[in-house]
C-alpha positions in Angstrom: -13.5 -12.1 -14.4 -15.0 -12.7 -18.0 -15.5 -11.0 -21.3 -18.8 -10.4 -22.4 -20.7 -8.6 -25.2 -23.3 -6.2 -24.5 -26.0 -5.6 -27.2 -27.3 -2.7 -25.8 -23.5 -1.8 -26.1 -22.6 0.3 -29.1 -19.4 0.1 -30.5 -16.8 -2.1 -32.1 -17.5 -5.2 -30.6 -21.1 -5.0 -31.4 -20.4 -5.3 -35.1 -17.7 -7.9 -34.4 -20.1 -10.0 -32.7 -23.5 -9.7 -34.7 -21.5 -10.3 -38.1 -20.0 -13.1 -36.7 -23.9 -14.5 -35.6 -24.9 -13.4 -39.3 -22.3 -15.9 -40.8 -23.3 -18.5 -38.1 -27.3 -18.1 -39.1 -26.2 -19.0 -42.7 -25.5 -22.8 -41.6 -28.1 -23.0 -39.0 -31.5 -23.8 -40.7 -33.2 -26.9 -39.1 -30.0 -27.8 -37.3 -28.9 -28.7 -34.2 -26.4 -26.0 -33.0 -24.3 -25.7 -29.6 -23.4 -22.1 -28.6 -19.9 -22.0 -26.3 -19.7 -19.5 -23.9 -23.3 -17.8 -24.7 -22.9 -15.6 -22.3 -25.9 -13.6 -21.9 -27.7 -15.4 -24.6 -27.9 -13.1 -27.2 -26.3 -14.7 -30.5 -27.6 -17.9 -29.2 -31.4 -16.5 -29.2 -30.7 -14.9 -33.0 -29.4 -18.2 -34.2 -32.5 -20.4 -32.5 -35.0 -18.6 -34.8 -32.9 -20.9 -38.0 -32.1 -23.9 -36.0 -34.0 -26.9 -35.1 -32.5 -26.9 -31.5 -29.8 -24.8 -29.8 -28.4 -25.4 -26.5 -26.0 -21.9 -25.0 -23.2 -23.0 -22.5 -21.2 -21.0 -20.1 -19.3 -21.5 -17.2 -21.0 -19.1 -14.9 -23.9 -20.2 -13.1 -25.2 -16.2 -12.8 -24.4 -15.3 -16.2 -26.8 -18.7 -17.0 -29.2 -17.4 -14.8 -29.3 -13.7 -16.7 -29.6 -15.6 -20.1 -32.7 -17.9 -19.0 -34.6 -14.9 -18.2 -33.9 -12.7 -21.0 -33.6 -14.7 -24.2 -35.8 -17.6 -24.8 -37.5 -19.7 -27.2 -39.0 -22.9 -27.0 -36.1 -24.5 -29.3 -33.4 -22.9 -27.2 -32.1 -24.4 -23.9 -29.4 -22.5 -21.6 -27.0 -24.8 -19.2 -23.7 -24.5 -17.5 -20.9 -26.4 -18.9 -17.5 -25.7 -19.7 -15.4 -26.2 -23.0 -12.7 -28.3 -21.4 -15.0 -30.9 -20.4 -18.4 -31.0 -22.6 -21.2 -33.1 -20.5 -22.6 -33.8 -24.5 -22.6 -37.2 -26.0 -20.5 -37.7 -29.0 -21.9 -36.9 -32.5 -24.9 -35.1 -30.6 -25.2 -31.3 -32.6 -24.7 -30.6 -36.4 -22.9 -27.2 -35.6 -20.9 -25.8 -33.0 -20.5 -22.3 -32.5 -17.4 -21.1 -30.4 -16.7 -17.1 -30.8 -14.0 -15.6 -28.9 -13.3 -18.6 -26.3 -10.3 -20.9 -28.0 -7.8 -17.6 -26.8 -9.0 -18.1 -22.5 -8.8 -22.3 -22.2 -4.7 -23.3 -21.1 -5.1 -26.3 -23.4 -6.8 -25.4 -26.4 -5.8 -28.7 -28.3 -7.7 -30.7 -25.7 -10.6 -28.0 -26.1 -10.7 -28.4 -30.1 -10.8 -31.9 -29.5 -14.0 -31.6 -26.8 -15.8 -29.9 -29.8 -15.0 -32.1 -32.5 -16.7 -35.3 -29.7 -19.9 -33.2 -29.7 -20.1 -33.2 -33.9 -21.5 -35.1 -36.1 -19.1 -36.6 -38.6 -20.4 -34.2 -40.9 -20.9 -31.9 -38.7 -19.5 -28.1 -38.8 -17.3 -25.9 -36.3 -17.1 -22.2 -36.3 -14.4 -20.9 -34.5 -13.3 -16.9 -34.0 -10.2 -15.9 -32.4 -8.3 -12.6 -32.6 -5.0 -12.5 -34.8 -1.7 -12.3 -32.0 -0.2 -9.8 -35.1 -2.7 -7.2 -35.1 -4.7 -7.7 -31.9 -2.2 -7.6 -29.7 1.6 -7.0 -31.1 0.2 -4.6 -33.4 -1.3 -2.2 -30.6 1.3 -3.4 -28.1 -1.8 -4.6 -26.3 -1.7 -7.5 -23.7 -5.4 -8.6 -22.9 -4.9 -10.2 -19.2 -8.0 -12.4 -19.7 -6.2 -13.9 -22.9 -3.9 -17.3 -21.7 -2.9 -18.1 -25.6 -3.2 -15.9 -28.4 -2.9 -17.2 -32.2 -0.7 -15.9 -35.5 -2.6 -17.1 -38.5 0.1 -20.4 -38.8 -0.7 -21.0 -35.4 -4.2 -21.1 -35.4 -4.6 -22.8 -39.0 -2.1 -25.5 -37.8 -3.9 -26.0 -34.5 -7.4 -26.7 -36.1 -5.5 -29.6 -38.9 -4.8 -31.4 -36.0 -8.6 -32.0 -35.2 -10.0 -31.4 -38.3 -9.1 -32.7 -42.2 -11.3 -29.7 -43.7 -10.6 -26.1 -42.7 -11.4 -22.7 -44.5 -10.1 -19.7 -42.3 -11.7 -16.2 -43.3 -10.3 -12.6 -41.8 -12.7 -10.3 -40.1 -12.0 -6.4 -39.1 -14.2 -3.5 -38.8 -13.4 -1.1 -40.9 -17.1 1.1 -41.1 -19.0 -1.7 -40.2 -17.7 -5.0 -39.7 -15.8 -6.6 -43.3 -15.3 -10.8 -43.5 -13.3 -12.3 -46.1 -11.5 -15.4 -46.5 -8.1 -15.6 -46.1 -7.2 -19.0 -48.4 -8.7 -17.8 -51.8 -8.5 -14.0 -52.0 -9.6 -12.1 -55.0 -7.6 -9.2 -56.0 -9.6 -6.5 -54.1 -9.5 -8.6 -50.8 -5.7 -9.2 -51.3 -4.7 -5.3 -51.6 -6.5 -5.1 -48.3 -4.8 -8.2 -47.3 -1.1 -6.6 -48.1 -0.3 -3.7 -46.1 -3.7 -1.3 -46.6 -5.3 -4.0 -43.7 -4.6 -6.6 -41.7 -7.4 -9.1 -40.0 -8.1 -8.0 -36.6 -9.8 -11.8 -36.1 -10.1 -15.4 -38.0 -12.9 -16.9 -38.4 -12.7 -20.5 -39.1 -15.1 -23.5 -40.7 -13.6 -26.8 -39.7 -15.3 -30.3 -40.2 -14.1 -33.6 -41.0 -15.7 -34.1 -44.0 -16.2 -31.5 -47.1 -17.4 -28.5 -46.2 -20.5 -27.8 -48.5 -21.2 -24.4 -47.4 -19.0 -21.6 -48.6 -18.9 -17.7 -46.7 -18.7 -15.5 -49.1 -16.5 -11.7 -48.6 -19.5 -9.9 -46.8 -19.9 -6.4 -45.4 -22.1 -5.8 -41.7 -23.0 -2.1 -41.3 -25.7 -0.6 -39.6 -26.3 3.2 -40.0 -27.7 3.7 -36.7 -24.6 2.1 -34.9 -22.7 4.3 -36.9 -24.1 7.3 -35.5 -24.1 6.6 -32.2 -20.3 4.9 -32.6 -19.5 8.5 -34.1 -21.0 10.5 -31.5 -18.9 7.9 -28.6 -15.9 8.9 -30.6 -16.3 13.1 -30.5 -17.6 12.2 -26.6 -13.9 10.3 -26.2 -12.1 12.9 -28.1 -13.8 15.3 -25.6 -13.2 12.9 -22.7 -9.3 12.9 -24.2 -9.2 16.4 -23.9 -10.5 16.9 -20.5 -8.6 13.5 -19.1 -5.2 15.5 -20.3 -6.2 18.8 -18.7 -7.1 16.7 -15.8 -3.9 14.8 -16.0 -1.9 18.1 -16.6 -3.8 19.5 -13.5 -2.8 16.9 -11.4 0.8 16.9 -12.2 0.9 20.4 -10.9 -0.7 19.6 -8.1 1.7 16.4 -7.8 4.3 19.3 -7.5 2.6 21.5 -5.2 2.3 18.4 -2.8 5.7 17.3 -3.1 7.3 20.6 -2.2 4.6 20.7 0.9 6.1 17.4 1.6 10.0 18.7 1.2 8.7 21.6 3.5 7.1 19.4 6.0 9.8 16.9 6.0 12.3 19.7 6.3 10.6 20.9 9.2 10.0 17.6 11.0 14.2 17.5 10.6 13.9 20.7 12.6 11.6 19.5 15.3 14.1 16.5 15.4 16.9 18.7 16.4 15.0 20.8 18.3 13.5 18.1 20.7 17.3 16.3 20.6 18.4 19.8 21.8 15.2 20.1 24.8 16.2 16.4 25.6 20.0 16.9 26.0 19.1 20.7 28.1 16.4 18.8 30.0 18.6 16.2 30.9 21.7 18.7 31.6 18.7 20.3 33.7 17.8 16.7 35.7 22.0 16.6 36.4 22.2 20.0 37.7 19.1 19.2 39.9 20.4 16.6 41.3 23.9 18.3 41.8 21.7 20.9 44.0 20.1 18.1 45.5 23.2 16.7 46.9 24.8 20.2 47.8 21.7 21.2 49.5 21.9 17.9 51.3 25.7 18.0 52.0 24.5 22.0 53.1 22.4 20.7 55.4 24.5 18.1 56.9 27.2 21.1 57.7 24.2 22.8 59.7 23.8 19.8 61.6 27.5 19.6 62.1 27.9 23.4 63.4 24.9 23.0 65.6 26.1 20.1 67.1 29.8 21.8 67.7 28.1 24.9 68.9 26.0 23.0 71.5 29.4 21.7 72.4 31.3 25.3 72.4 28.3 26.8 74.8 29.0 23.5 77.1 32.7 24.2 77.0 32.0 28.3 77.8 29.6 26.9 80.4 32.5 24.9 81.9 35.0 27.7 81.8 33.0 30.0 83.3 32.4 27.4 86.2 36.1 27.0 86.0 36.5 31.0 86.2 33.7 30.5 89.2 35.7 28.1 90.7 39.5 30.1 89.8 37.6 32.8 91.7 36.8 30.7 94.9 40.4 29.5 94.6 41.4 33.3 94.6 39.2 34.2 97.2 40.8 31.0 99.6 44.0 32.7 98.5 43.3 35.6 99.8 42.2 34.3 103.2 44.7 31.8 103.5 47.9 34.0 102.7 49.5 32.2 105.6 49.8 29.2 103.9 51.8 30.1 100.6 53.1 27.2 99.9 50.1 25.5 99.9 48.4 28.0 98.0 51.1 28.4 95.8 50.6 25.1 94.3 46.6 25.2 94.2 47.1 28.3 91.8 49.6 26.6 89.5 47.1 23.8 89.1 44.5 26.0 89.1 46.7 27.8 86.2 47.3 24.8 84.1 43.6 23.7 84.2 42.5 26.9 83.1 45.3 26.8 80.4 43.8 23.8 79.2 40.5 25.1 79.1 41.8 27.2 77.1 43.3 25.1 74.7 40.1 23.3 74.2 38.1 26.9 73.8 40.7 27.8 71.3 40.3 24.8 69.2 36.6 24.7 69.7 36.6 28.5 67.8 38.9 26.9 65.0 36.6 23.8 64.3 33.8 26.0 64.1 35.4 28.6 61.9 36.4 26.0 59.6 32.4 25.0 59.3 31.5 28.5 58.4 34.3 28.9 55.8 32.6 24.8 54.3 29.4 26.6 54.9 30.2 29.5 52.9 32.0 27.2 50.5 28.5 25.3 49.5 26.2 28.5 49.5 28.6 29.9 46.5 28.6 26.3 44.7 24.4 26.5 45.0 24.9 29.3 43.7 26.3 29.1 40.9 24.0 25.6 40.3 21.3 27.7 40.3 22.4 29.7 38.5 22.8 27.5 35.3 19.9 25.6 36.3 17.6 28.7 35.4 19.3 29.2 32.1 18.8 25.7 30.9 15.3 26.2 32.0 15.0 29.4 29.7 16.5 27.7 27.0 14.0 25.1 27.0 11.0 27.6 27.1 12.2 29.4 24.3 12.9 25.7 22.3 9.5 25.0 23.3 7.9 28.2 21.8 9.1 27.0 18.7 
């Protein structure tokens, strides 16, 4: 992501940039200038109408592209390069341009010393970069495109490393854009300079040799800018105004939407419950099922059990009343064989203790079975009452449901 200038941009930056193109132009006549970071091309193409040749650098090939298309002049070239490592040979342009740029490179010692091998020995660097004190501590600004930022020492000290000759002027925009230089002020400058204002940017003219050329205090203004910077501001107030109704708006409705969301969380605790509760009455539901289930089974197996001892009572009826058949035979022989008493005698006792027997077995067949209806009786009540809770649970969960 880079910074760029607009022209067609009205505000601040447009007389920061233009004055700073102004000063430039004043060292330009019939030289050869290199423009760093050109972007679109547009101070380069205002300074190529002074110079004998100008070449406009940037690091993006599409921002290149733009320029070669837009701003041109037969003295004026466009190419990619980048600051940290110049293709140039060394003592190839008379004056190097570099506005705005020094603040994005991580080394700018090694930079400074790229555009000193492109000078002349005589040649001339101008150099812009915003003042750390104002720029950014001053506004408690932090510019994320910015990797080093510059306090006057910092930036005065930084340029005597490369360069024996330095003058360092102050630049702000006050109603229009105001330069002055910061190492000789005259009294006017100076009461600026001392509390009433600060420089938002230097502005510096380095070379190795004497520095010929001196930029006087100076004043940019353009009336029309004016206008249309005034008429931005009453559109910003406006936009203020309407961005803290807006904001106001949305704080309400930041409330609104979390007590919707306390409401809905409140009721998805509810639904939590109430499907813990359905789970626990459906699965109480699933036991008493299967409860049933077994009784019903168990039920069944008694009906099995009676039905098979009843089939065994009628074949023990069947056998006593073949035994009565055959007591009545012996009754009959009895009769027609009173003669014999003895004899008979002892056929009837044995007839006597087989029927006695019989009925011993009858007897205890009528207690096994009465025992199965009392079991049977038994398992109907425990259905039941399984039943019983088994269609409450299944109310319960229809009303749960409902909800």
């Amino acid at each position: 992501m880079f910074e760029r200038f607009y022209p067609n941009k009205r505000d601040i930056s447009y007389y920061e940039h233009n004055h700073r193109y102004h000063l430039a132009s004043s060292f330009a006549k019939d030289k050869r200038i290199l423009d760093i970071a050109c972007g679109e091309g547009y101070g380069t193409h205002f300074l190529s109408q002074f110079a004998s040749e100008i070449i406009g650098v940037d690091v993006d090939s599409q921002t290149i592209k733009t320029a070669q298309g837009k701003y041109l002049n037969p003295n004026l070239e466009y190419k990619v390069d980048d600051i940290n490592k110049l293709s140039f040979d060394e003592g190839y342009f008379d004056i190097v341009v570099c506005f705005e740029t020094i603040e994005h490179v991580p080394d700018p010692f090694t930079a400074l010393n790229n555009l000193k091998r492109v000078l002349k020995k005589d040649g001339v660097l101008i150099i812009s970069t915003p003042n750390k004190a104002v720029y950014s501590d001053e506004k408690q600004f932090n510019n994320p495109h910015h990797i080093y930022e510059f306090y006057f020492t910092d930036f005065q000290e930084s340029l005597e490393k490369c360069f024996p000759k330095i003058e360092i002027y102050g630049q702000r925009v006050v109603r229009g854009s105001y330069v002055w230089e910061l190492n000789r002020l005259d009294s006017n400058i100076n009461n600026m300079n001392n509390g009433i204002l600060l420089p938002m940017y230097y502005i510096a003219v380095c070379s190795e040799e004497i520095i010929e050329r001196q930029i006087k205090s100076s004043f940019y203004c353009d009336e029309f800018v004016d206008f249309e910077i005034d008429q931005a501001k009453q559109i910003i107030a406006q936009k203020d105004v309407e961005l803290m109704e807006a904001q106001r708006h949305s704080a309400n409705k930041d409330d609104e939407i979390y007590s919707a969301k306390k409401v809905i969380d409140d009721k998805e605790i509810e639904i939590d419950k109430a499907r813990n509760n359905i789970n626990s009455l459906v699965s109480n539901v699933n036991t008493l099922e299967n409860e049933i289930n077994k009784l019903v089974e168990w039920n069944n197996t008694l009906k099995k059990e009676i039905q098979v001892s009843q089939n065994a009572l009628r074949e023990k009826i069947f056998e006593i009343d073949k035994l009565k058949s055959v007591i009545d035979d012996y009754a009959e022989q009895i009769d027609a064989a009173r003669n014999n008493n003895q004899l008979k005698d002892l056929e009837i006792e044995n007839a006597r203790v087989v029927i006695e027997m019989k009925n011993t077995e009858l007897g205890n067949a009528k207690n096994v079975i009465s025992d199965l209806w009392q079991q049977i009786e038994s398992a109907k009540a425990v259905i039941d009452d399984k039943e019983r809770e088994l269609s409450k649970a299944r109310n319960i969960i229809t009303e749960n449901q409902k909800l």
